[in-house]
Structures are given as C-alpha cells and as structure tokens.
C-alpha positions in Angstrom: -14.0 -3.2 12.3 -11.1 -5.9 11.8 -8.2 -5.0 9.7 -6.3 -7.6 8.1 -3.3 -7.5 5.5 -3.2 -11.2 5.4 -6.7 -13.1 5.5 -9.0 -10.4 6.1 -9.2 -9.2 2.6 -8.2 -5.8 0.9 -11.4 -4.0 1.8 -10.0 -3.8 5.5 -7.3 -1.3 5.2 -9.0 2.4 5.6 -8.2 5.1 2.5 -7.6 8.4 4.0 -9.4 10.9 1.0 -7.3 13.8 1.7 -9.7 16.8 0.9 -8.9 19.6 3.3 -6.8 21.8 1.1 -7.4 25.6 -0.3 -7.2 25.2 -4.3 -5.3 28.5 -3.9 -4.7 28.1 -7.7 -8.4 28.0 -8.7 -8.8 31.6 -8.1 -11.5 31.6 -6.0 -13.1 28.2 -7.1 -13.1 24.9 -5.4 -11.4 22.3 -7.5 -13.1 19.8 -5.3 -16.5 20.8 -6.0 -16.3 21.1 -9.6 -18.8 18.8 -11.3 -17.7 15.6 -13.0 -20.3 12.8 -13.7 -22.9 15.3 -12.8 -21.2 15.4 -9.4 -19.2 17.6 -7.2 -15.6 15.9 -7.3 -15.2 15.3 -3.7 -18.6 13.1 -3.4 -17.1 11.4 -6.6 -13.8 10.6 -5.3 -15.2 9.5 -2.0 -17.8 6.6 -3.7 -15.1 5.9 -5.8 -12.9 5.0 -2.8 -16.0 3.6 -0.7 -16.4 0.9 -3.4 -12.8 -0.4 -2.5 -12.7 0.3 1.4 -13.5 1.7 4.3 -13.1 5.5 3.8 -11.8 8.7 6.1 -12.4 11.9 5.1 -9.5 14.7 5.8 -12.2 18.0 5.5 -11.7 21.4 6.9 -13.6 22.7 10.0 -17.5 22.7 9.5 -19.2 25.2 8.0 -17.2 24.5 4.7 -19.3 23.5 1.5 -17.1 20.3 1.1 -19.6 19.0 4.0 -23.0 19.7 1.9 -20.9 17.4 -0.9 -20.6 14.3 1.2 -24.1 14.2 2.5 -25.2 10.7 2.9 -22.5 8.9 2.4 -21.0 6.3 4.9 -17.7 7.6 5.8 -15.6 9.3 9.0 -15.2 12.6 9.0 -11.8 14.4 10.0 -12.2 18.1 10.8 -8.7 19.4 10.2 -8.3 22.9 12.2 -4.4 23.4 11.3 -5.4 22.4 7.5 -3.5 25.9 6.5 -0.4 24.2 7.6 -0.2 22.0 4.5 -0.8 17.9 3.4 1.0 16.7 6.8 -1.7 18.2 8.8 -4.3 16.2 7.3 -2.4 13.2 7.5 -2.4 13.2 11.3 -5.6 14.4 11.4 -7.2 11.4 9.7 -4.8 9.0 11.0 -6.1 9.6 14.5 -9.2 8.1 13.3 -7.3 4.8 12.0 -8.1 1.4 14.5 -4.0 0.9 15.9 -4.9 -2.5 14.6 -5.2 -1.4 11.4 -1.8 -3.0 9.6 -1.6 -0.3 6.7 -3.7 2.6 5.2 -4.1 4.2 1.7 -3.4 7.7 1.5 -5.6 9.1 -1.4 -5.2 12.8 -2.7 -9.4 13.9 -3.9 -8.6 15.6 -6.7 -7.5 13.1 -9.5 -10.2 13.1 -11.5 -9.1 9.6 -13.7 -8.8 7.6 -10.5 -11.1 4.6 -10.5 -12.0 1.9 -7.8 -10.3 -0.6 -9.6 -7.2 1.7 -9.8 -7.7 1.5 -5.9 -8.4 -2.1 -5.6 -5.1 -2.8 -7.7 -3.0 -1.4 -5.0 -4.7 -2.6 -2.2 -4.6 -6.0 -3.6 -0.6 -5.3 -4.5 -0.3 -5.7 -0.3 -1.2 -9.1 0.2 0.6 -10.3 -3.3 4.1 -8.4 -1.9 3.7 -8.5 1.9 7.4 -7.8 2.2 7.0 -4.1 1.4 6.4 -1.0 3.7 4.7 0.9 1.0 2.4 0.0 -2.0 2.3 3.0 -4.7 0.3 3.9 -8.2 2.2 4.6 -10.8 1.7 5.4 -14.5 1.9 2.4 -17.2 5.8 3.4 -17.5 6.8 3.2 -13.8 6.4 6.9 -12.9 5.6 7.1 -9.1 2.1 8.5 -8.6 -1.1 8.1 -6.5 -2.6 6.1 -3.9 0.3 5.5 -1.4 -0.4 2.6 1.3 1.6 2.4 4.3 2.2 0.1 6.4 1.3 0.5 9.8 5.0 0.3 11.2 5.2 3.8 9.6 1.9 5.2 11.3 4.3 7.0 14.1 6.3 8.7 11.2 3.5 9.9 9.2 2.1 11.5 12.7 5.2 13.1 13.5 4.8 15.0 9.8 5.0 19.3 9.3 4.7 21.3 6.6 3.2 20.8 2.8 5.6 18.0 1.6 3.3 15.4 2.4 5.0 12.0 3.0 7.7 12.6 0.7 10.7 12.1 3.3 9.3 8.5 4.3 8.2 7.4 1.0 12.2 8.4 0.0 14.0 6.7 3.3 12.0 3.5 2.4 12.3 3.5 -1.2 14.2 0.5 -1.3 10.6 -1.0 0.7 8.1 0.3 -1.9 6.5 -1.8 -5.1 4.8 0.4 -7.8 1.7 -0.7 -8.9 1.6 0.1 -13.0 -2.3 1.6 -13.6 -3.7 2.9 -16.8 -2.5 5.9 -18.6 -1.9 8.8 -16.0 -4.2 7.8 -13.5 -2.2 8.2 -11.1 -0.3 11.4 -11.7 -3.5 13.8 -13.4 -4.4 16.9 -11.2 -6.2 19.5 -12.0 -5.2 22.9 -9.9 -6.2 25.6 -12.2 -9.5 26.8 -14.2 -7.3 26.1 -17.6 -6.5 22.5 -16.5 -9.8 21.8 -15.8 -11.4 23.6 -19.1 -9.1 21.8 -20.6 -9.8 18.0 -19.5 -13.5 18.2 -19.8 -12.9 19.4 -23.5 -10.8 16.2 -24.1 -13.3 14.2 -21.8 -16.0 15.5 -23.9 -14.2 14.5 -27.1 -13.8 10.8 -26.0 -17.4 10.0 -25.5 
C-alpha cells in the first residue's frame, strides 16, 4: 500500500484508532461499546475513520468484547499486551504495523463521539496544503488544541520510544513551533465522554437536537 504526503493523496497516511484503554471511570462499563447511531462506539469511530484512510486498530489482547465490535470491518488489528501501561503503549504497538514508507500517521483517540470523516479528512488534507509542518492537529473553532494528531514520519522513532499515560504530549510540545491547527466545528475535537453522567448527559442533548 503506497503512502504519499505529496501526490499520493490524503487517504494514504494510516489513522491509528487508539482503543485499548480501561474506561476506569465508567464503573464497570465500556465507554467504547456504548451505543451511538444504533452502534457500539468503537465500530462507529472505526467506519468513521475508514471513510478517510487506511485504519489500525490499537485493541487489547483477544478475548476482549472490543473484537466482537469490529467484526467485518477492513482494518489491522494491534493486540496491545502492556495496554495497562497507558496511551504510549498503544502508540508503539500500532505503529509497528505502519509501512516505514509511510511519511506521516494520524493518531485518533475512539472515544469522541462528535468526530466525523470530514473532521478527519480536514486534517489529513491540512498535510499536503502546509507540508512544512511536523505535526497536523484538530482543534476547536477558537484555536483550542484538540484531536486527531498527525505526525510526520521523521517523529515515528520518538513516538516508539514513548512510556507512561501522557501520550505524545512531550513531542507534540518540543515541536510546537512545527505544528498547524486545523479549526473544526464546535468541540469536535476536544468532547470525551469518560463517565456514565457525561454520557447520560450528551445523548439527552443529542436527543434534543434531532
């Protein structure tokens, strides 16, 4: 699969879905597998990404219901065994699975529910229009830094070398004088959901829109 940041079209730099966390604030749910769209989140966020690019899934080790959710869908499947260790584990994990000809990849968390595949194809698009970056970011309509995050390949060896649960904060600061924000609708690219209340809560208002 060819990979190209200038000529081979936005749809050829992979998305690394991030989905191998513990919703340790969900008492005892899965955030991931709550229904939206009368879908578990995961499968949602995964043909949501898969309409923009080629898509990697960071899951944890099989048996794990996360699985069942992406059934037949086209994607790669990362099995992360250290996922305990936090958002850097499933960085490397995926990352392995990345073509080293590959000239950037979009990091996307799977649980932001407002996300769409044109949010994706905004920022995927933002790399060929500002090729002088390292790193291509969401933000909200005010310039807030948010979600998806697209390195460029120069930083694959940093992001591998990763620990802990702060993600790719430390690169993303170092090369912040690198990075263009990509301005997406209303808080598209900040909205989480890690607790029962936030997610009563933004169906209700869903609900209420439609």
């Amino acid at each position: 699969m060819r990979r190209s940041r200038h000529g081979g079209g936005m749809t050829q730099i992979p998305i690394l879905l991030l989905a191998a966390g513990q919703s340790s604030r969900m008492r005892g749910q899965d955030k991931l597998l709550q229904v939206v769209d009368g879908k578990p989140l995961l499968r949602r966020a995964a043909i949501i990404a898969q309409q923009a690019a080629p898509v990697i899934v960071a899951l944890p080790p099989a048996p794990h219901p996360r699985h069942q959710a992406l059934e037949g869908l086209d994607l790669c499947k990362s099995e992360i065994p250290d996922a305990h260790e936090g958002m850097s584990a499933s960085l490397r994990g995926a990352l392995a699975h990345v073509s080293p000809n590959a000239t950037a990849a979009m990091v996307l968390l799977a649980d932001l529910p407002d996300i769409t595949s044109d949010d994706l194809k905004s920022v995927l698009s933002s790399v060929q229009s500002h090729p002088d970056k390292l790193i291509w970011r969401g933000a909200t309509e005010t310039g807030k830094p948010g979600h998806p995050v697209v390195f460029d390949h120069s930083l694959f060896g940093h992001l591998k070398r990763l620990s802990g649960d702060q993600g790719a904060q430390s690169i993303v600061r170092a090369c912040s004088d690198k990075m263009h924000l990509v301005p997406l609708p209303d808080q598209n690219a900040l909205l989480d959901l890690d607790t029962p209340e936030e997610w009563a809560e933004w169906h209700k208002k869903r609900t209420a829109k439609k």
